[in-house]
C-alpha positions as YAML, in Angstrom:
chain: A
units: angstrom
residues:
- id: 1
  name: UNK
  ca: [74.54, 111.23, 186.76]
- id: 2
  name: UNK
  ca: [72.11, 108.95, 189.04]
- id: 3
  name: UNK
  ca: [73.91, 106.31, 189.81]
- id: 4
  name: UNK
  ca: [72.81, 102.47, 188.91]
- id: 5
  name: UNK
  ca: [72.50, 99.92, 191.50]
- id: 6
  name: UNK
  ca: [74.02, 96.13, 190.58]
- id: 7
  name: UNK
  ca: [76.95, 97.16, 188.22]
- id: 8
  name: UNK
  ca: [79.59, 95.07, 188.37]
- id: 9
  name: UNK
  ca: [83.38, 95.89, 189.27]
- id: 10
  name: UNK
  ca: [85.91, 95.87, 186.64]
- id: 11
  name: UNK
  ca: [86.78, 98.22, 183.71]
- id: 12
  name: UNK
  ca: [85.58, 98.63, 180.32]
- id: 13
  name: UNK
  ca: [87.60, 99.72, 177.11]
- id: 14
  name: UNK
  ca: [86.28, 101.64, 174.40]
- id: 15
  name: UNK
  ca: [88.24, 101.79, 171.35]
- id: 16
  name: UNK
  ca: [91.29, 101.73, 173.81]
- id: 17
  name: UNK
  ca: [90.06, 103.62, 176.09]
- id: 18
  name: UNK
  ca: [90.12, 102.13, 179.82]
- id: 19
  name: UNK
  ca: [87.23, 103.20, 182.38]
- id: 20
  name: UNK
  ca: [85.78, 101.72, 185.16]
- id: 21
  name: UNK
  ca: [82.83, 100.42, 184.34]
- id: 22
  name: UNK
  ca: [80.55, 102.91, 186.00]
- id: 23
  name: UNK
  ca: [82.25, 105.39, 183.58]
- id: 24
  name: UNK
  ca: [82.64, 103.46, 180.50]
- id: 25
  name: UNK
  ca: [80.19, 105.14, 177.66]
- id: 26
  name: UNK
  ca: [79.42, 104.19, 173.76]
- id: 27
  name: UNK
  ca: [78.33, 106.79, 171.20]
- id: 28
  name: UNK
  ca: [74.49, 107.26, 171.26]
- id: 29
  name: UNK
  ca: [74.26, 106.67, 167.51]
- id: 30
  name: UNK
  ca: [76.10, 103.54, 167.63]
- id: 31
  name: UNK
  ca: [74.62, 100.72, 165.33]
- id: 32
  name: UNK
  ca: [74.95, 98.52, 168.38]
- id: 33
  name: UNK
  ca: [73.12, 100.37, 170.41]
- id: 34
  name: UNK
  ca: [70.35, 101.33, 167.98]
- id: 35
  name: UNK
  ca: [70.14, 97.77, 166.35]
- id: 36
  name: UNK
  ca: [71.37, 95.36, 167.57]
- id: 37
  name: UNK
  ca: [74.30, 95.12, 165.04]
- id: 38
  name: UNK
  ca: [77.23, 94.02, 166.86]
- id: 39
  name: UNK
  ca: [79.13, 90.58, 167.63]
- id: 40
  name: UNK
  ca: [80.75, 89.38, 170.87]
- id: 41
  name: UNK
  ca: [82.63, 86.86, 172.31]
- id: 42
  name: UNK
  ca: [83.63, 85.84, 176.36]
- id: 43
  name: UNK
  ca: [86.44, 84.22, 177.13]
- id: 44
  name: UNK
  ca: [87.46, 83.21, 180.47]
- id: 45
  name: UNK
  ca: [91.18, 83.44, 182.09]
- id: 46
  name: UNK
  ca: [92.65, 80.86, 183.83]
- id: 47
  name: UNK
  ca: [96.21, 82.38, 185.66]
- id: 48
  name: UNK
  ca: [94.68, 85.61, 184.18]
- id: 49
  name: UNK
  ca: [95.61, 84.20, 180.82]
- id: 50
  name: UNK
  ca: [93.17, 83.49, 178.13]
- id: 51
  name: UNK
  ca: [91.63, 80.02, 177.62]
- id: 52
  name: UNK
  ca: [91.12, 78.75, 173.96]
- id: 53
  name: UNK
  ca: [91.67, 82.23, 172.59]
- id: 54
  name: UNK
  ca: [92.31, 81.16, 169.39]
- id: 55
  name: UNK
  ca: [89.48, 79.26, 169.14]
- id: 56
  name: UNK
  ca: [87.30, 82.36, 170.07]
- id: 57
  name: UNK
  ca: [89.05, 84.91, 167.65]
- id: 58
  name: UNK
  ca: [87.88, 82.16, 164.93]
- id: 59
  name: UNK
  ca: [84.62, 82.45, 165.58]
- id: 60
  name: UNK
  ca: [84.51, 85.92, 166.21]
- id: 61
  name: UNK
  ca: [85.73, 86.67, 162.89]
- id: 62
  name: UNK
  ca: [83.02, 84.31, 161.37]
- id: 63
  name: UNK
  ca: [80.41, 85.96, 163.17]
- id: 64
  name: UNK
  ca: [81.46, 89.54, 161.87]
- id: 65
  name: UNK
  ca: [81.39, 87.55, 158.39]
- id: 66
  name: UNK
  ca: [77.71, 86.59, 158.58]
- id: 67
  name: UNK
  ca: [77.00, 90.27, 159.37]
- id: 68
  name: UNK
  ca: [78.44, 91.22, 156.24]
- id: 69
  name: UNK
  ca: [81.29, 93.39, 158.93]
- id: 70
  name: UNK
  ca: [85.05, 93.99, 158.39]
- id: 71
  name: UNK
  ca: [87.04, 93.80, 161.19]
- id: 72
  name: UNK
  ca: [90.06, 96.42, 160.37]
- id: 73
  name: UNK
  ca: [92.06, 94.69, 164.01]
- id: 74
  name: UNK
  ca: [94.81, 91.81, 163.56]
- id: 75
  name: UNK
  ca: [93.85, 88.79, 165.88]
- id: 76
  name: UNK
  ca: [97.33, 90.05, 168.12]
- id: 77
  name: UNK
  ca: [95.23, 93.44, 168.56]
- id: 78
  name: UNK
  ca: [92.43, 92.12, 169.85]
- id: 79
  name: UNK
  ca: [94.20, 89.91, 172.00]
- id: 80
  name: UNK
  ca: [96.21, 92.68, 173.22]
- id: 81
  name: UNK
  ca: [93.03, 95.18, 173.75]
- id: 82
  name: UNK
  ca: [91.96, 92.13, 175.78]
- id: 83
  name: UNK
  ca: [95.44, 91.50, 177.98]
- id: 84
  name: UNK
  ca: [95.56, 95.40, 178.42]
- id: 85
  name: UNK
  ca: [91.91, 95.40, 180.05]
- id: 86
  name: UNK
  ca: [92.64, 92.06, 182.00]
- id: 87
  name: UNK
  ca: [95.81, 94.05, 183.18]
- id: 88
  name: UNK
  ca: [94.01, 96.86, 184.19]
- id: 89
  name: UNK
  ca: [92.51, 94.55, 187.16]
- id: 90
  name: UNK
  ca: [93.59, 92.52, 190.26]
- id: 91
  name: UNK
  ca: [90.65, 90.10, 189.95]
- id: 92
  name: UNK
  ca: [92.21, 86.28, 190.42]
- id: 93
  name: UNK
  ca: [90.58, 85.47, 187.22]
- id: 94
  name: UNK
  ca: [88.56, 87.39, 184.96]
- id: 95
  name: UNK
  ca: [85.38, 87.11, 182.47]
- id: 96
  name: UNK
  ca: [86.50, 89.18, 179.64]
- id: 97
  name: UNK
  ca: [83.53, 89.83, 176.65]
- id: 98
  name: UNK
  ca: [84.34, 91.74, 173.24]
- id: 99
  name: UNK
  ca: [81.83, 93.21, 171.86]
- id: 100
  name: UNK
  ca: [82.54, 94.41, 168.46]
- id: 101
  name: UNK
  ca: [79.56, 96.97, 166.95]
- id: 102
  name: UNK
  ca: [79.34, 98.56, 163.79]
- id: 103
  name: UNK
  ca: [80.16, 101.85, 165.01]
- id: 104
  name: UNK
  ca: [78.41, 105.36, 165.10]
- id: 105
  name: UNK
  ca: [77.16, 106.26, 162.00]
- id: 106
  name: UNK
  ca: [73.52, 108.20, 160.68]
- id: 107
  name: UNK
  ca: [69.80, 106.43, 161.62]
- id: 108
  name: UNK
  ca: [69.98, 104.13, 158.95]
- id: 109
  name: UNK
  ca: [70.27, 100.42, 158.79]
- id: 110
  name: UNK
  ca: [72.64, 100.03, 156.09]
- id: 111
  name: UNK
  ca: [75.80, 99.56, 157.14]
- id: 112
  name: UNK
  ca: [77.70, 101.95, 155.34]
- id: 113
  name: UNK
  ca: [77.09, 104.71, 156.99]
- id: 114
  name: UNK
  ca: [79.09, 103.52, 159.72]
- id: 115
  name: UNK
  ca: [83.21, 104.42, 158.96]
- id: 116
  name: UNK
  ca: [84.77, 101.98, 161.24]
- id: 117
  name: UNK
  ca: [83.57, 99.77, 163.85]
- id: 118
  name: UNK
  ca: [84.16, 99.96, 167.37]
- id: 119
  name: UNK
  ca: [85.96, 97.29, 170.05]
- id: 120
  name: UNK
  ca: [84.33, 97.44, 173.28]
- id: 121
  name: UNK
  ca: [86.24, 95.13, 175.88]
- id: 122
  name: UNK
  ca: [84.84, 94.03, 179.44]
- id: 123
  name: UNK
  ca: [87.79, 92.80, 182.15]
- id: 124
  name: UNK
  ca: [84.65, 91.67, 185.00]
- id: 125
  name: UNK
  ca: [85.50, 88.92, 188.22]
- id: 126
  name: UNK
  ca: [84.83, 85.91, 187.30]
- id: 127
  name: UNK
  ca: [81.93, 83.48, 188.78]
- id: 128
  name: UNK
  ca: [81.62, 80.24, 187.85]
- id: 129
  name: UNK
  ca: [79.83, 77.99, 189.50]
- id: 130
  name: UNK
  ca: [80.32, 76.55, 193.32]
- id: 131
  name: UNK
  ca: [80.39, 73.05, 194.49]
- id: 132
  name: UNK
  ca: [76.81, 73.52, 195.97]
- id: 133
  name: UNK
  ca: [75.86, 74.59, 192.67]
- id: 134
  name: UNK
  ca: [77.40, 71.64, 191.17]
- id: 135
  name: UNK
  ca: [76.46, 68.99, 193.69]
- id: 136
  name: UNK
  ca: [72.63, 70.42, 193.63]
- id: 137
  name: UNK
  ca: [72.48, 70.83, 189.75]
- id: 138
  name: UNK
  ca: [69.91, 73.11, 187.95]
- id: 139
  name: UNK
  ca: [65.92, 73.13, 186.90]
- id: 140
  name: UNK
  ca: [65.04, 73.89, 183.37]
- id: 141
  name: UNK
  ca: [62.21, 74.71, 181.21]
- id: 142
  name: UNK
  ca: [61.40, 74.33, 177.93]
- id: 143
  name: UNK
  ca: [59.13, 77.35, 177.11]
- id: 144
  name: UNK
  ca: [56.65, 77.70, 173.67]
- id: 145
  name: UNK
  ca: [59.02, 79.88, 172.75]
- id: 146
  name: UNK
  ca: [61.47, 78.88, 169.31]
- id: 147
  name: UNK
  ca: [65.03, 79.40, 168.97]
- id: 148
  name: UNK
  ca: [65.73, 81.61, 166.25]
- id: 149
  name: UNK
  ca: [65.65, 79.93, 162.30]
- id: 150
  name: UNK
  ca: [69.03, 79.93, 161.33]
- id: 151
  name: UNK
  ca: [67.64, 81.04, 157.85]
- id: 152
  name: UNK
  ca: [66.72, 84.40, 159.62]
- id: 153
  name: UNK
  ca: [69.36, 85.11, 162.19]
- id: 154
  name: UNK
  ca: [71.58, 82.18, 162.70]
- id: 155
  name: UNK
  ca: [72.29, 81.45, 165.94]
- id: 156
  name: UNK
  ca: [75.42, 80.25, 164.83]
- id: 157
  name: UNK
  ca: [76.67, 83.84, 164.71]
- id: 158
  name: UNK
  ca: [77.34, 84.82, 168.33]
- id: 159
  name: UNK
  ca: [75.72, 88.48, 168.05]
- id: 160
  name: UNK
  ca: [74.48, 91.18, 169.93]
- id: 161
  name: UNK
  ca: [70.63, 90.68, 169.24]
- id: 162
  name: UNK
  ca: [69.54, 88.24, 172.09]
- id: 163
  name: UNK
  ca: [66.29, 88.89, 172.51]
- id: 164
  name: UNK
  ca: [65.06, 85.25, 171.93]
- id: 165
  name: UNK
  ca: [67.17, 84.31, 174.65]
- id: 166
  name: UNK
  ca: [66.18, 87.09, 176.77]
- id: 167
  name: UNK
  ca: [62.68, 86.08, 176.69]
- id: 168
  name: UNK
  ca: [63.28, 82.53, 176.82]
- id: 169
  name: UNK
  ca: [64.87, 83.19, 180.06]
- id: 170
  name: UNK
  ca: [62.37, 85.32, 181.86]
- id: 171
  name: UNK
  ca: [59.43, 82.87, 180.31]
- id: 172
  name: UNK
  ca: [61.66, 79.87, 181.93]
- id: 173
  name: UNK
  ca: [61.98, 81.49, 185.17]
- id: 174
  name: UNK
  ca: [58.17, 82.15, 185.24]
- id: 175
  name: UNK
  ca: [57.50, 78.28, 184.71]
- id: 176
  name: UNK
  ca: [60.27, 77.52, 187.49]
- id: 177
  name: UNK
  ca: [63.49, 77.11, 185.62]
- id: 178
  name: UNK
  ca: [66.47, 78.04, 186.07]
- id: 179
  name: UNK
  ca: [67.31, 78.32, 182.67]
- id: 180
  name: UNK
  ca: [65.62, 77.67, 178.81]
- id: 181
  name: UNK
  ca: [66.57, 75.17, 176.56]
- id: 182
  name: UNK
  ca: [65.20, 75.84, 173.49]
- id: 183
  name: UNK
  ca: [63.65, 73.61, 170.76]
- id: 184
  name: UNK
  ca: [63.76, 74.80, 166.82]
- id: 185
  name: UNK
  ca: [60.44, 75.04, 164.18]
- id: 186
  name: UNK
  ca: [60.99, 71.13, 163.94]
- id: 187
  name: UNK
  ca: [60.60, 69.96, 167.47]
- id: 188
  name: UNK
  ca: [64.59, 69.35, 168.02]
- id: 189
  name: UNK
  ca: [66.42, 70.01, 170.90]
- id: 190
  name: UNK
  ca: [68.59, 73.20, 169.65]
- id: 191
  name: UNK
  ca: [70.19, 74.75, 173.22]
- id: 192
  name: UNK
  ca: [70.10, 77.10, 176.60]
- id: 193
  name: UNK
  ca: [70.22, 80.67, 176.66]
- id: 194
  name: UNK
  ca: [73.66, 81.15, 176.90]
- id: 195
  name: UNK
  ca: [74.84, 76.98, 176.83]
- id: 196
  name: UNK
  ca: [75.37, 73.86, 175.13]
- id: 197
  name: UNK
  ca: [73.49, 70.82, 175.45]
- id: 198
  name: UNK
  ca: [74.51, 67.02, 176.19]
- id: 199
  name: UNK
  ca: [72.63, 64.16, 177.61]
- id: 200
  name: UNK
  ca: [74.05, 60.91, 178.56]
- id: 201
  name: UNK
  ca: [71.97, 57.74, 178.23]
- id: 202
  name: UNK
  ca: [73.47, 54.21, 178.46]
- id: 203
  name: UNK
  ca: [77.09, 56.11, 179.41]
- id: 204
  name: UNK
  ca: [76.89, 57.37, 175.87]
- id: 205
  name: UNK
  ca: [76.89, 60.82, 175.41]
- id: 206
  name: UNK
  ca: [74.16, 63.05, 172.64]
- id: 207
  name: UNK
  ca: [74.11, 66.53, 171.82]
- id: 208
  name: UNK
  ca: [72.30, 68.69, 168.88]
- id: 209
  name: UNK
  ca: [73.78, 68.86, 165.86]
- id: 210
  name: UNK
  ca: [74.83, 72.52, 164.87]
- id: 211
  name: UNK
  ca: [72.62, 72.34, 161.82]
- id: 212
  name: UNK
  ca: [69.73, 72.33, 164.30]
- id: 213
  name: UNK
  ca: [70.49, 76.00, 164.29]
- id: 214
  name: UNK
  ca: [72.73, 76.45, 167.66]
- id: 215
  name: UNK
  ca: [76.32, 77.89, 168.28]
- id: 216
  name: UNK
  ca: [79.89, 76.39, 168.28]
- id: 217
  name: UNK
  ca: [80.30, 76.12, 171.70]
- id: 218
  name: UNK
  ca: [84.24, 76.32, 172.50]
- id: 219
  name: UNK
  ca: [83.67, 74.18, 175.62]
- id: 220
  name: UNK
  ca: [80.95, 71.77, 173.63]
- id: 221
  name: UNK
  ca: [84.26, 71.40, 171.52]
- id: 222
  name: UNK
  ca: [86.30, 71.02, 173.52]
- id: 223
  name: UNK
  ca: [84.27, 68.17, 175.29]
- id: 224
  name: UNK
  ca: [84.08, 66.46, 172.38]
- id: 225
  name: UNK
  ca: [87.26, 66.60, 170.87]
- id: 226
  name: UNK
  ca: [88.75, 64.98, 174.04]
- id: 227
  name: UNK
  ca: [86.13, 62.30, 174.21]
- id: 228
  name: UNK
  ca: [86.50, 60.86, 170.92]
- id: 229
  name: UNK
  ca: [90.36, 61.86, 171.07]
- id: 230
  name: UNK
  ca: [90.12, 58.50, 173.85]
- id: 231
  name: UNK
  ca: [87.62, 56.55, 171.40]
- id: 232
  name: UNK
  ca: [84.51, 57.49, 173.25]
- id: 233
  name: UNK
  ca: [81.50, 58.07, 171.19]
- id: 234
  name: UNK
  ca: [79.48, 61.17, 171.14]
- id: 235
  name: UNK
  ca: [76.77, 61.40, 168.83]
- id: 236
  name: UNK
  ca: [75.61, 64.85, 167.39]
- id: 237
  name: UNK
  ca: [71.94, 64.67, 165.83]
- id: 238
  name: UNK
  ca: [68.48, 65.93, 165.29]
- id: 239
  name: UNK
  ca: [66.69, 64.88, 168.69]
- id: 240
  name: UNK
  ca: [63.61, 65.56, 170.13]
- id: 241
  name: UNK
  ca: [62.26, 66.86, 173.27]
- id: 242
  name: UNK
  ca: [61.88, 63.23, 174.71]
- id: 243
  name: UNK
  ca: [65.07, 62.03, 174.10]
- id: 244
  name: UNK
  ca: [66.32, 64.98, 175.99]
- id: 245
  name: UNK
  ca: [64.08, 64.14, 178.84]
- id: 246
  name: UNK
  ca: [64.60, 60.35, 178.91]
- id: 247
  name: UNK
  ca: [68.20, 60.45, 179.42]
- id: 248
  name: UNK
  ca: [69.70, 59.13, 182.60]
- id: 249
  name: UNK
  ca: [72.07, 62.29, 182.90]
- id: 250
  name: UNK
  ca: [71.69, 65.94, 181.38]
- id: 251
  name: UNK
  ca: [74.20, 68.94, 181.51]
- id: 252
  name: UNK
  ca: [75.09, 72.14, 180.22]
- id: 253
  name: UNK
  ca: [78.29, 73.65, 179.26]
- id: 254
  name: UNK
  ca: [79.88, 76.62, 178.21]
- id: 255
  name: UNK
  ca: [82.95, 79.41, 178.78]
- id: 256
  name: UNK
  ca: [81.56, 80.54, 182.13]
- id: 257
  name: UNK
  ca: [79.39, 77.60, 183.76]
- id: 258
  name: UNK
  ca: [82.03, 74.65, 182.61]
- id: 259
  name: UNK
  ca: [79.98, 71.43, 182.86]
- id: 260
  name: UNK
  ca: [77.17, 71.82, 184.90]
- id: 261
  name: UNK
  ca: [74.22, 69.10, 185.77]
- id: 262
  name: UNK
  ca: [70.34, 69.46, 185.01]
- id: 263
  name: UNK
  ca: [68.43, 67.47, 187.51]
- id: 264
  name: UNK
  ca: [64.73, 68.90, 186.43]
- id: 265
  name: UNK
  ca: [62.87, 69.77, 182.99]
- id: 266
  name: UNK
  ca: [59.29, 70.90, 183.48]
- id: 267
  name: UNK
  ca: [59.77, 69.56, 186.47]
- id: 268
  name: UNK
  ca: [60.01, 65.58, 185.36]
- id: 269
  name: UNK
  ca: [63.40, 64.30, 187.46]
- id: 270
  name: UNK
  ca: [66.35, 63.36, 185.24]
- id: 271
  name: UNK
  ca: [67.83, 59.97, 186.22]
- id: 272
  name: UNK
  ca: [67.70, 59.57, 190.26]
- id: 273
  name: UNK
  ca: [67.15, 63.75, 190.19]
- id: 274
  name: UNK
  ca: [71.06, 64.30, 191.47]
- id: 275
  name: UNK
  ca: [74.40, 64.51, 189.34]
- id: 276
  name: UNK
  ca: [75.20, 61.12, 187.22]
- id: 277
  name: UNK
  ca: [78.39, 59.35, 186.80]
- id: 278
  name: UNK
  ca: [78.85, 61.05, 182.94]
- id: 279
  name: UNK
  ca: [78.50, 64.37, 184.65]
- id: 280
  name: UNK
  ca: [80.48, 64.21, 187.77]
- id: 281
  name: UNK
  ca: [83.68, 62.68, 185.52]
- id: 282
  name: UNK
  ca: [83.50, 65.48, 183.15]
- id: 283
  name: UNK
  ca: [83.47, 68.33, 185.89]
- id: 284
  name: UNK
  ca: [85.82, 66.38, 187.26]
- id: 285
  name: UNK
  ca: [88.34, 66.05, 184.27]
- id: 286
  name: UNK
  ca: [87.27, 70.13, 183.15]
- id: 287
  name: UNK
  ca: [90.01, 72.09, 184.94]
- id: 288
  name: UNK
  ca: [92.18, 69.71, 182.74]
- id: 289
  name: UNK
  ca: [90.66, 70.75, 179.63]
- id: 290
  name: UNK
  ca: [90.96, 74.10, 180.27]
- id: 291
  name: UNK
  ca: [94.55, 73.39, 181.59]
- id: 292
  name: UNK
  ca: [95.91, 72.45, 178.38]
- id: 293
  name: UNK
  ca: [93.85, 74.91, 176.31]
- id: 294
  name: UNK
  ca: [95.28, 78.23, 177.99]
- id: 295
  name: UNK
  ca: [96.93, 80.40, 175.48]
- id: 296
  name: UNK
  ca: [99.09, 83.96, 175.89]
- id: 297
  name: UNK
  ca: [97.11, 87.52, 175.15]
...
């Protein structure tokens, strides 16, 4: 087999079944594969143990239910299929992804021709973001390009069909981004290709409201729990693209990238054009957040 430039190190189980990742292989007629139909979630470890698993198993098991999908695993299983991968490396800290599909069955698109779905686990090194990164911040567009209608394919459901994003991305990076955030068929401020949104303006903190048709970030939760945990206001709305743009601060977040500053959309300068007060504090207070969020597989 030729082999394929870029892949990553780590290993890959399939239905159990530990590989490196150069040799890790799905069935040709899986549903996954052939349409998209699958789920996933990443979690990140911190001491190679999980952070917020709990939280992710939740939503994992609400995304199989908006695609109509039984999972036949126990939350301990899937945490264990997870552990087992993550102890199959000697990475410091891992990125683990679970991508549940609806298994091999015939070319069809209903679902029950599928027996049983399949659990494909990824144990990869993590890489989150450096201090240059950090100090420097990122450059965003906001292409023509809509985020999904959550009465079509809600991006609430954390599945395997990411094409929107995919082309957000590469439509971002041809404008000079860094990244997409996406707006929704009304003009608000939904979220990045694979991140929450918040904007600080005042010291008070905004992000879109998860009926604007985004996902339950476990970090935007996180965030936000602990802030109004201390009395600190965060408001969740329907906001538009200048809102967004007239903030003093703007960041990202998610498993991976933690907090992480925007300093440019289309080019306009956010605040002074360097990482604000709101920002700094909450990179600054993150590893603590994680901290106290770290579970057992």
């Amino acid at each position: 087999m030729t082999a394929i430039p870029g892949l990553p190190e780590g290993v890959v189980s399939v239905d159990g079944v530990i590989r490196p990742v150069a040799e890790a292989r799905v069935h040709a007629m899986d549903h996954g594969f052939l349409f998209g139909d699958s789920i996933y979630e990443v979690v990140r470890t911190l001491g190679r143990r999980p952070v917020a698993m709990a939280e992710h198993l939740v939503r994992l098991r609400a995304s199989a239910e908006a695609l109509y999908m039984a999972l036949p695993w126990t939350d301990r299983e899937i945490s264990r299929a997870m552990g087992d991968a993550v102890a199959a490396t000697d990475f410091p800290e891992c990125y683990v992804r679970i991508v549940v599909t609806r298994g091999a069955g015939a070319m069809s698109l209903l679902p029950d021709v599928c027996p049983r779905p399949s659990m494909i686990v990824y144990a990869l090194p993590l890489r989150t973001p450096t201090a240059e990164d950090l100090a420097r911040g990122a450059q965003v567009a906001v292409p023509a390009r809509l985020r999904n209608d959550r009465r079509a394919l809600a991006p609430a459901a954390k599945t395997g069909n990411y094409l929107n994003n995919v082309l957000a991305l590469v439509e971002a990076r041809r404008a000079g981004g860094e990244d997409a955030i996406l707006l929704n068929a009304q003009g608000h401020v939904t979220e990045a290709t694979t991140a929450n949104v918040f904007w600080a303006k005042g010291g008070r903190l905004a992000t879109p409201s998860l009926d604007c048709g985004i996902l339950a970030g476990i970090t935007r939760t996180l965030l936000i729990d602990a802030l109004r945990s201390e009395g600190a206001p965060v408001d969740e709305g329907r906001f538009g693209y200048e809102d967004m743009c007239g903030a003093d601060e703007v960041m990202l977040t998610g498993t991976v990238r933690g907090v992480s500053p925007v300093v440019r959309i289309d080019g306009r300068t956010i605040g002074d054009g360097r990482p604000g007060p709101v920002t700094r504090s909450l990179i600054a207070r993150y590893d603590g957040l994680l901290a106290a969020a770290t579970q057992d597989w």
